[in-house]
N, C-alpha and C positions, 0 to 999 in steps of 0.2 A: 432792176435788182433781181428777179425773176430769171433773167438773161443771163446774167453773171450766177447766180446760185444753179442751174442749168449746166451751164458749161465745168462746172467748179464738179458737180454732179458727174457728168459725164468723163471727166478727165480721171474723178476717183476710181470709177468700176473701171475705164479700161488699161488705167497703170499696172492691175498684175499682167496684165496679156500681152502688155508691151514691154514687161521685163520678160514675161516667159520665153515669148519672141527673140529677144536676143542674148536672153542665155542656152537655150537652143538654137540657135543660128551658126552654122557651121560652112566652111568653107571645104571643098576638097582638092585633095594633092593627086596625082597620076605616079603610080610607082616602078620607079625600075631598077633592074640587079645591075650592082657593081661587081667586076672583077679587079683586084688592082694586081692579080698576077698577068692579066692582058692590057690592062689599062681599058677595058672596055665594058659598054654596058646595054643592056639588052631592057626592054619592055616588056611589063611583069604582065602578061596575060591570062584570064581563065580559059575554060577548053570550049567556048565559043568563041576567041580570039578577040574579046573586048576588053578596053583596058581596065587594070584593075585600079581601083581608088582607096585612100584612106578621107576619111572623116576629122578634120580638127580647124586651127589657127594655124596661120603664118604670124609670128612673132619676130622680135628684133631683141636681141639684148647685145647690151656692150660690155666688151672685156676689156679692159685698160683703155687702148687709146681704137682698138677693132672694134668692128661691130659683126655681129655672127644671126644669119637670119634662120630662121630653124621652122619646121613645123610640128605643133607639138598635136598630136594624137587626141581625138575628142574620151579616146578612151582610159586613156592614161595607162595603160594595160600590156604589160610587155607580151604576154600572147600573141597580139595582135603582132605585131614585129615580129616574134621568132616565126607566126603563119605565112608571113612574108617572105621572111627568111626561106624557110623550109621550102614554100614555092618557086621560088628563084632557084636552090642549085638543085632540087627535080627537075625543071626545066631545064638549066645551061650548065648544071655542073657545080660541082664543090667550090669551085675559086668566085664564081658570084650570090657567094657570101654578105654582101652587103650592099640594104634596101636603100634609096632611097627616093627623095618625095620632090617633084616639080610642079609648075604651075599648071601648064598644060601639056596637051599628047601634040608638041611641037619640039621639046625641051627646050630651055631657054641658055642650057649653057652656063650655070651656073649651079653649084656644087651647095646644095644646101641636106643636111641632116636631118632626121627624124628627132622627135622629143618624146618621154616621157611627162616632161616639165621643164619648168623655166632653168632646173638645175641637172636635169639626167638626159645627155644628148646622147642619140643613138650613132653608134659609130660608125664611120663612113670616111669615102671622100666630102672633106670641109672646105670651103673659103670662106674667108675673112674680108671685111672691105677697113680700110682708115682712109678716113676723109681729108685732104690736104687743101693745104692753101699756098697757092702761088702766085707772086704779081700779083695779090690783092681777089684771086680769084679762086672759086672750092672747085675741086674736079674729085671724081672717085680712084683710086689708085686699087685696084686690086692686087690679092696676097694672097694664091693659091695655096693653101695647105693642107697636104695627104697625114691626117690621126688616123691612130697613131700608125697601125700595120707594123707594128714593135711586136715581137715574138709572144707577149703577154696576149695578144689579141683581143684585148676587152670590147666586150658587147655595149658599154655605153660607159659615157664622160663624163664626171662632173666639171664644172666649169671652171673650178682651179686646177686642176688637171689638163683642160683646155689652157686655160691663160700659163700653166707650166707650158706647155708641147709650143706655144705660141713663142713662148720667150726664148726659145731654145733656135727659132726662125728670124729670118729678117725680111724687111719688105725694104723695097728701097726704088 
């Protein structure tokens, strides 16, 4: 009895610390400038030439039948992004305008966005993936899509705004 009231014990005091722990646990992204006036993009460096990082989650949300992986900002804080910003076209120029976040300082080749939140994506080069099924079998199909770079040039998406600019594309 002693043993179990004991353990019941110890489990109580360290429940806040093991929520504390993963509500501050954070993952980081490696940032780099997009141009899409060159199609090209460059690695967001400080002036000791180390790469620079943001702070957050890699998230997944589904937009109809896509799914859009994003990272969203530990800070929720659009500062952060326009410092981002601002540092990229000091660095390479006015047209690498738009930051965005990978896993590591390898790139992986794959177009994913910044987030404010589950609903305010930071705009950029986007892909989308929809999952298919063929012959009984699921493979990924991807469905490269450049939001908007429409004369408006909006600095971030809401998600029907994405699922509008989506519907207006095809994947096939």
């Amino acid at each position: 009895m002693t043993i179990a009231f004991n353990n019941v014990f110890k489990l109580f005091l360290l429940f806040p610390f093991i929520l504390f722990a993963n509500a501050y646990s954070s993952e980081k992204a490696y940032v780099y400038c997009y141009s899409p006036l060159d199609d090209r993009w460059e690695w967001l460096t400080d002036s000791n030439s180390n790469y620079v990082t943001a702070d957050g989650e890699w998230k997944t949300k589904q937009i109809g039948t896509y799914l859009l992986k994003f990272f969203q900002i530990t800070s929720q804080n659009s500062d952060e992004i326009e410092s981002f910003r601002n540092q990229c076209i000091t660095k390479y120029g006015k047209s690498y305008k738009f930051v965005q976040p990978t896993t590591d300082s390898s790139f992986d080749f794959h177009w994913k966005p910044f987030a404010l939140s589950d609903q305010q994506i930071v705009n950029g080069r986007i892909e989308v993936r929809v999952f298919r099924f063929l012959g009984g079998r699921a493979f990924n199909h991807f469905c490269k899509i450049t939001l908007p770079y429409s004369p408006d040039q909006r600095r971030y998406l809401s998600i029907p705004k994405i699922n509008q600019l989506i519907g207006n594309r095809s994947c096939s």
